[in-house]
N, C-alpha and C positions, 0 to 999 in steps of 0.2 A: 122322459128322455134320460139318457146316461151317457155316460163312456168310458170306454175302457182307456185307462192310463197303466204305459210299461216303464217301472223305472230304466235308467240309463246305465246307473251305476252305486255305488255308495261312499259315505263318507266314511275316512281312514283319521282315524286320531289314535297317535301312539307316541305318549309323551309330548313334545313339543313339535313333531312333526303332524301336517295338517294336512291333508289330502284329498284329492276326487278321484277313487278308483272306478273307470271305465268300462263296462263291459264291454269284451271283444266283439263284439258284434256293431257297436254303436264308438269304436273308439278313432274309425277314420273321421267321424266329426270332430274332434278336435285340432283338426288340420288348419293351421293360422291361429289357434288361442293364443299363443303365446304371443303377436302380435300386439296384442292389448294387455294393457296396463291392469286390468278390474274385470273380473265376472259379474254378472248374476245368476248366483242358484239357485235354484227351485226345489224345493225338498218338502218331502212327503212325512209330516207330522206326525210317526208312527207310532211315538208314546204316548198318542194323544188322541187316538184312531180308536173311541171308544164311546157309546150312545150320551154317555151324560158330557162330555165336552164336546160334541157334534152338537148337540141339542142347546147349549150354555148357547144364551145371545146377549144375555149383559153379564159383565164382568171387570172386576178392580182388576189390569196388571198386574204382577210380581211388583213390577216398580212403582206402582200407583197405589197405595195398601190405604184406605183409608177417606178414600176420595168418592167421591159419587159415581156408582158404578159408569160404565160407557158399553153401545152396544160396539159388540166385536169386528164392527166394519168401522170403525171409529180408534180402534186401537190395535196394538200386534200381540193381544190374546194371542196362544196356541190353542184355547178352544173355540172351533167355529166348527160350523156346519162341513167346511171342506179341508181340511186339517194341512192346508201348504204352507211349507215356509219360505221366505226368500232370505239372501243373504248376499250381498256386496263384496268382495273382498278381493285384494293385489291378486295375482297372479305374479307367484315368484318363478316358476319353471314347470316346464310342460314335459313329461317323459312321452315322447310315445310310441317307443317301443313296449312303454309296461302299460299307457292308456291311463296316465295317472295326471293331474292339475294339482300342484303347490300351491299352498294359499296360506296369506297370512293370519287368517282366522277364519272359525265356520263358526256359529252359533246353533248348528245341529250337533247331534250327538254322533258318537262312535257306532258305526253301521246303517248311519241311516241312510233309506233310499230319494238317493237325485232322481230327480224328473226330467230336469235340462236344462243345460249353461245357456247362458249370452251373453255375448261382447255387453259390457258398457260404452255406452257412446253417450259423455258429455253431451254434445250436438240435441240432441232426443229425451235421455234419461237424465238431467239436471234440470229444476224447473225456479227459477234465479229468484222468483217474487211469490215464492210457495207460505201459505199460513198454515200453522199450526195453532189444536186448542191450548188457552192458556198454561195448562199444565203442565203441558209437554216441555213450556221454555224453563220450569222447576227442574226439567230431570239434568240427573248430571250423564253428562258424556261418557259412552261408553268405548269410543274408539280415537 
């Protein structure tokens, strides 16, 4: 089995401006983003879109240097078998005229290809009595 995935759009970082530029074709979907307070994006791991990080199943995070490896469904590796990243972040303002999402941070890089927003809805995506592994309560905050 397969599938074909078309990105949406890309990310725009220039200087301290932070961006989801739209392709015009996909940019009447963000009709009501700006209603919600938070995204979630989906983004396609394209520095990373390469046989020996596809193939990586255990590996130390960046943040983790030192620790007993963990497999990649256990941690937010960029290397996994299907290279997506997500990412949370404000929604400061919605152009859409230009098809563009303001955000207060991305932790993709400059041009990379989005897959696809969504609303944050507390209600749904907030899970109040969630565990993580012990190591995770070491890291320092990143937001």
């Amino acid at each position: 089995m397969s599938f074909t995935v078309v990105p949406i759009g890309h990310v725009s970082k220039v200087e301290e401006t932070i961006k989801i530029v739209i392709d015009d074709e996909f940019s009447a979907g963000l009709t009501h983003v700006e209603l919600f307070s938070h995204v979630i994006i989906l983004w396609w791991i394209d520095r990373r879109d390469n046989r020996a990080d596809r193939t990586t199943l255990l590996t130390n995070p960046p943040r983790n240097k030192g620790l007993t490896p963990s497999g990649v469904f256990a941690c937010r590796s960029p290397s996994r078998p299907n290279p997506i990243g997500h990412t949370i972040a404000a929604v400061l303002r919605v152009d859409h005229d230009a098809g563009e999402v303001y955000l207060d941070h991305m932790d993709a890089d400059d041009g990379t290809p989005v897959l696809d927003i969504k609303p944050y809805m507390p209600s749904s995506d907030c899970v109040s009595d969630a565990r993580v592994a012990p190591w995770f309560e070491t890291l320092q905050r990143r937001y």
